[in-house]
C-alpha positions in Angstrom: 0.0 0.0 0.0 1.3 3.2 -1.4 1.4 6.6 1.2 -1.1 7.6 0.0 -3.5 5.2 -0.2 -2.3 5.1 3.3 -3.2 8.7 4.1 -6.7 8.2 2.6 -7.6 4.7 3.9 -6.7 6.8 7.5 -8.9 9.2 6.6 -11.9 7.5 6.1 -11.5 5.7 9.1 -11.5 8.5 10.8 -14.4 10.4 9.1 -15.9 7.0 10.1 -15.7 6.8 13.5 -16.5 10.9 13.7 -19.8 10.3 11.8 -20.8 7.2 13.1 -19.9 7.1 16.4 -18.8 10.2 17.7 -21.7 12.1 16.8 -24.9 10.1 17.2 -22.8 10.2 21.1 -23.4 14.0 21.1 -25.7 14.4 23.5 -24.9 12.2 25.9 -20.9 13.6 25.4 -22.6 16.9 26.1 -25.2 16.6 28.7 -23.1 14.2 30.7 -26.2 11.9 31.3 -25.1 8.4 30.0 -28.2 6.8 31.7 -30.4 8.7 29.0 -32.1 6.2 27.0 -33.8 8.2 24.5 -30.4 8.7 23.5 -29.0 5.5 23.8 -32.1 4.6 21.4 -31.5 7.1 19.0 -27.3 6.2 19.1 -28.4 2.4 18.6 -30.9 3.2 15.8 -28.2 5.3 13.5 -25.6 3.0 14.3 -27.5 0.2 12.9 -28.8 2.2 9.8 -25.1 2.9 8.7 -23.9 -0.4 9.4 -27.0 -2.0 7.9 -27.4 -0.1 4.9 -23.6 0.0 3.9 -22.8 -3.9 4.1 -26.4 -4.5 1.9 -25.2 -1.8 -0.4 -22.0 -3.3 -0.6 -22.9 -6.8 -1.5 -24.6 -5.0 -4.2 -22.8 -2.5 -5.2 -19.4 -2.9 -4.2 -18.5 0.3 -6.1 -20.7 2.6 -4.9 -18.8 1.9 -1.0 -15.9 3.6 -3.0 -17.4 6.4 -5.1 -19.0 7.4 -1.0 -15.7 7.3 0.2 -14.3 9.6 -1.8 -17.1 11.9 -2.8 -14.9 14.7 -1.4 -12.2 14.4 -4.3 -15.4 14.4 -7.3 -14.0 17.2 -9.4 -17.5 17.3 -10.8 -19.4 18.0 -8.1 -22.2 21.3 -8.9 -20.7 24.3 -7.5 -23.8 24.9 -5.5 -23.2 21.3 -3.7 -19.8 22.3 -2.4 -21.5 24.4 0.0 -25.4 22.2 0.3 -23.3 19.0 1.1 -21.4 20.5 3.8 -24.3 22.4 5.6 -26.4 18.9 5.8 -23.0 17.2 8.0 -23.3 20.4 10.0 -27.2 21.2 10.6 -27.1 17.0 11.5 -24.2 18.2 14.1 -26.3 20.9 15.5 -29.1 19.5 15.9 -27.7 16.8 18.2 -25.4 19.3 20.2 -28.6 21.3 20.6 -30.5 18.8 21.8 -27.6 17.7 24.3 -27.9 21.7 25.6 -31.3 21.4 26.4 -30.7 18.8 28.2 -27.8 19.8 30.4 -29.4 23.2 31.2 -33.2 21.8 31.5 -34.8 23.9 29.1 -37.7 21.7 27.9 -39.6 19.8 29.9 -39.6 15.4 29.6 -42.4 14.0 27.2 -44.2 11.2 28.3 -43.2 7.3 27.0 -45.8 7.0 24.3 -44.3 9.6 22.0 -40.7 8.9 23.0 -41.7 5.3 21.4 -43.4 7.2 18.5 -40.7 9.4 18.2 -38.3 6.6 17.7 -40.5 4.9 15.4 -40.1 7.5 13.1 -37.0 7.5 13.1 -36.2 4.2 12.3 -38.9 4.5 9.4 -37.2 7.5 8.2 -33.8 6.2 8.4 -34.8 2.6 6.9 -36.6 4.6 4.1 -33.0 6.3 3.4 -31.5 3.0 3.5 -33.7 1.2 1.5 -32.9 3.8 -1.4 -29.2 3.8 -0.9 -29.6 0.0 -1.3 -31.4 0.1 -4.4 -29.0 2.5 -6.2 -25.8 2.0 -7.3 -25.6 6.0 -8.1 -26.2 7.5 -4.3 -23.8 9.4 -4.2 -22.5 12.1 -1.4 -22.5 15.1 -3.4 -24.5 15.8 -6.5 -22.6 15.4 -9.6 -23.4 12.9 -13.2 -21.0 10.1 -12.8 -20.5 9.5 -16.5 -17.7 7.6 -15.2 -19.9 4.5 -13.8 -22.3 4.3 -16.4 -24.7 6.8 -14.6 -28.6 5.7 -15.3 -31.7 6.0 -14.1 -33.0 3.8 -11.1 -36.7 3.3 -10.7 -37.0 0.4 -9.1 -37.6 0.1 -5.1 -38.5 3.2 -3.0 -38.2 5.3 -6.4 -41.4 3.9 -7.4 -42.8 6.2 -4.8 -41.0 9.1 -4.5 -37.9 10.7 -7.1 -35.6 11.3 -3.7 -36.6 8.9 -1.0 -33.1 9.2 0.1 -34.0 12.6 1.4 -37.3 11.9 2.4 -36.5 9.4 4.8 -33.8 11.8 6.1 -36.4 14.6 6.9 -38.9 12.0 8.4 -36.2 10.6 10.5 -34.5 14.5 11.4 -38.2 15.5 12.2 -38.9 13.3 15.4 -35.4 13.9 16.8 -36.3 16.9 18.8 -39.4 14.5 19.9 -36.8 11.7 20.9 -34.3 13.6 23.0 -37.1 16.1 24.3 -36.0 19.2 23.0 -37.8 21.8 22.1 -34.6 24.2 21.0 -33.5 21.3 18.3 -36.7 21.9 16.4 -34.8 25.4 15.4 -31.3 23.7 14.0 -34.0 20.4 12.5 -36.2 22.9 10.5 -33.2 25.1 8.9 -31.8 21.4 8.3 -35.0 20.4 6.2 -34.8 23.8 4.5 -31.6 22.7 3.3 -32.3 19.3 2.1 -35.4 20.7 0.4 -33.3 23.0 -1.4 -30.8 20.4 -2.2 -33.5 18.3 -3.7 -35.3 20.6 -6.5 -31.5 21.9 -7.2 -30.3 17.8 -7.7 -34.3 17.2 -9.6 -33.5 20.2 -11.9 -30.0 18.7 -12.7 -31.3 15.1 -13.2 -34.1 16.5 -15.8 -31.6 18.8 -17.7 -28.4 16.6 -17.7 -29.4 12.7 -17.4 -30.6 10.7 -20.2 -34.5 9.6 -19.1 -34.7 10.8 -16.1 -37.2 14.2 -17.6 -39.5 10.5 -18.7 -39.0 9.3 -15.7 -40.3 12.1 -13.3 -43.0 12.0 -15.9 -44.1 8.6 -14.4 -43.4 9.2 -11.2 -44.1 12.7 -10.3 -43.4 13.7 -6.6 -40.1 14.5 -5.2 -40.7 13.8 -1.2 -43.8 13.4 -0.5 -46.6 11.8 -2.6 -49.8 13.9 -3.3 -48.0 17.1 -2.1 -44.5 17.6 -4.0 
């Protein structure tokens, strides 16, 4: 193994352990309350999603574990994406640390167990909805950009029978009962700005798709909402 397949193999595991570990830890790290199970819930239920998703994707689409890994060096990534991509890691980021404030300082008042167990429902559908669609296409890629490279096509089948981006669907369903999970009230702030984003991102990527890949404009034709059926 070269250097600097070296450097970047260390690299990833690090990213790796940041994303998938670290932070879904944030707010127990920040509150200091390791007997929280809410959070213990939600740390299990991401953890599980990444692992999940990645090793079915993999057997899959052993390609598609590399072209995520190094989505950061994609020299075609849309110029608008360079900043998108980057806000989505952060907004996730603060709405966790958020949520660990509120609960160090007390500022929202405990829920009762039936909607921490709805709450965490939703997020498992949200997050196995994201999967699901990360499974079924080889082109899910972390930034937007045409991979011309891997033979870039339309994909149909699965979730994108339903919807053209389940992948960010599921994200928002799953973002959206966070605050409900960990009981925080201040998170909704960081959680809504975050689904502004990925909104954005969405009819920006949907606008690219149409004028850039080959049958995707027939496509959206035949399936004709973006997130959410009936509405957009």
């Amino acid at each position: 193994m070269s250097e600097t397949q070296r450097t970047f193999t260390l690299r990833v595991i690090v990213q790796m352990l940041l994303i998938v570990v670290v932070a879904p830890l944030l707010p127990m790290i920040i509150s200091g309350q390791w007997g929280w199970w809410q959070a213990w819930a939600y740390f299990v239920a991401s953890i599980l999603a990444f692992v999940i998703s990645r090793v079915l994707a993999g057997q899959r689409h052993p390609d598609l574990i590399k072209e995520r890994a190094r989505f950061m060096e994609a020299k075609d990534t849309k110029s608008w994406d360079k900043i998108l991509a980057p806000l989505l890691g952060l907004g996730s980021i603060l709405v966790l640390t958020v949520a660990g404030l509120d609960r160090l300082f007390g500022w929202s008042p405990a829920s009762n167990l039936t909607v921490s167990l709805v709450a965490l429902t939703g997020i498992i559908l949200g997050y196995g909805f994201s999967s699901w669609a990360l499974i079924e296409n080889r082109f899910f890629s972390g930034t937007v950009r045409i991979q011309t490279e891997r033979g870039h096509h339309v994909v149909s089948t699965g979730p994108y029978r339903i919807v053209r981006h389940p992948g960010y669907a599921g994200g928002i369903l799953g973002y959206l009962f966070i605050p409900l999970l960990l009981d925080s009230l201040w998170a909704w702030i960081p959680t809504l700005l975050l689904g502004i984003v990925m909104i954005v991102r969405t009819a920006l990527e949907d606008a690219t798709l149409q004028e850039e890949l080959p049958g995707y404009k027939e496509y959206a034709q035949k399936t004709r909402y973006r997130l959410m059926p009936g509405i957009w």
